[in-house]
C-alpha positions as CSV (number, residue, x, y, z in Angstrom):
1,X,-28.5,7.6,-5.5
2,X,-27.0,8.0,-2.0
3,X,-25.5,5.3,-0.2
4,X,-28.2,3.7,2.5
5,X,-25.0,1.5,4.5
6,X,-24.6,3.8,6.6
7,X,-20.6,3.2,6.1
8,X,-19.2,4.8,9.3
9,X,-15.9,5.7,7.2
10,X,-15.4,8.5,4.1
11,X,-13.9,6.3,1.5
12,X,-10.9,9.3,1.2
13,X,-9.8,8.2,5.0
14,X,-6.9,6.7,5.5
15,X,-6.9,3.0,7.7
16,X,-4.9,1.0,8.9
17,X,-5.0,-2.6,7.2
18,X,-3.6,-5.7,6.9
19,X,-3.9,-7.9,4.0
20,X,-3.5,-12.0,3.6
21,X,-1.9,-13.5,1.0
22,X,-1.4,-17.0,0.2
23,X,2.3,-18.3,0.4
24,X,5.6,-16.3,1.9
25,X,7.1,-13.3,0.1
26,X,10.4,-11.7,0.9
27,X,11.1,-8.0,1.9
28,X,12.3,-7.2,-1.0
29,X,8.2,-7.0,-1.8
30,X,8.1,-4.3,0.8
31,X,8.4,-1.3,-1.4
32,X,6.4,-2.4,-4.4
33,X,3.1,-2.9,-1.7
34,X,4.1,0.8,-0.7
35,X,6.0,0.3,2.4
36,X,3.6,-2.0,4.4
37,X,5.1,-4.3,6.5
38,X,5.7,-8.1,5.8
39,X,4.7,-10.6,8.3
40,X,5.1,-14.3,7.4
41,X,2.9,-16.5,9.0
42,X,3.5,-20.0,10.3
43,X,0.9,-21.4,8.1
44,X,2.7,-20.1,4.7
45,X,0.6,-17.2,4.7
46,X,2.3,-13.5,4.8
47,X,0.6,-10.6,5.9
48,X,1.0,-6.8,4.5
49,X,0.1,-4.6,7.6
50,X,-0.1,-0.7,7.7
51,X,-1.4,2.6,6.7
52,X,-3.3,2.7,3.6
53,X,-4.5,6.6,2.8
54,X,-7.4,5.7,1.1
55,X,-9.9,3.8,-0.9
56,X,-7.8,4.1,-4.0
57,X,-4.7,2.9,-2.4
58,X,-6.3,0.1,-1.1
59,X,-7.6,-0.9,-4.4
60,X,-4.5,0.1,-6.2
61,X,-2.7,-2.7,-3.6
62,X,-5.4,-5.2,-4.3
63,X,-4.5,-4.6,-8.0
64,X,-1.1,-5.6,-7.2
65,X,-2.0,-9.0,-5.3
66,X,-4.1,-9.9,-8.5
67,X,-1.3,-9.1,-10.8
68,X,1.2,-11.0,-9.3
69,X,-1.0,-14.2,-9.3
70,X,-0.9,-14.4,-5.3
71,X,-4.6,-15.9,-3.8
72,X,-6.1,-12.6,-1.8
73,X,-7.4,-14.4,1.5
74,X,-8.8,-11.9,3.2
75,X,-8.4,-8.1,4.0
76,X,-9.2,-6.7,7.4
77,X,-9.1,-3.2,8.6
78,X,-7.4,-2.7,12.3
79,X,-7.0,-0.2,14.8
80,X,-3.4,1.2,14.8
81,X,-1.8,-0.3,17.8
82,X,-3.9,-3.5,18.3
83,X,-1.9,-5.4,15.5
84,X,-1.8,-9.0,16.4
85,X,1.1,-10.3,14.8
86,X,1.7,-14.3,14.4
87,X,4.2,-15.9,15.8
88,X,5.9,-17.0,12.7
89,X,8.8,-15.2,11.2
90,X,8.7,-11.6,11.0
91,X,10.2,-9.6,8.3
92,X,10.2,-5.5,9.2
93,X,8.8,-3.3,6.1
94,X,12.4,-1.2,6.4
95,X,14.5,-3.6,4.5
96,X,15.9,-5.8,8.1
């Protein structure tokens, strides 16, 4: 049955995304989400920003969320450069 969406995206693309999670984690989280970077928000929120390759990594990250018992608030694709970044504390996704 093909797919009547009309999804403007081929689920093998890669995207840039950025995740919400409920509460802070460290950098030391950055390599287990595959190198995306940590943002912490200011409302005890942290945000996993950056490139996902595909469908299957983004699943495969959402797996991850689940499994470590973190609330998934949202997940919103973004256009490389137009990242707007809170202005809580930052941590950088290459170990700062």
């Amino acid at each position: 049955m093909p797919n009547k969406r009309g999804l403007e995206t081929d689920p093998g693309e890669s995207m840039y995304c950025q995740i919400r999670i409920q509460g802070h984690l460290g950098s030391e989280w950055t390599g287990w989400f595959d190198g995306l970077t940590i943002t912490l928000d200011e409302s005890g929120d942290t945000l996993l920003t950056g490139l996902v390759v595909d469908q299957a990594a983004l699943h495969g990250l959402i797996r991850k969320v689940r499994d470590l018992g973190i609330p998934l608030l949202a997940i919103n694709r973004i256009e490389p450069g137009k990242v707007n970044a809170p202005h809580g504390d930052h941590t950088e996704g290459k170990g700062s």
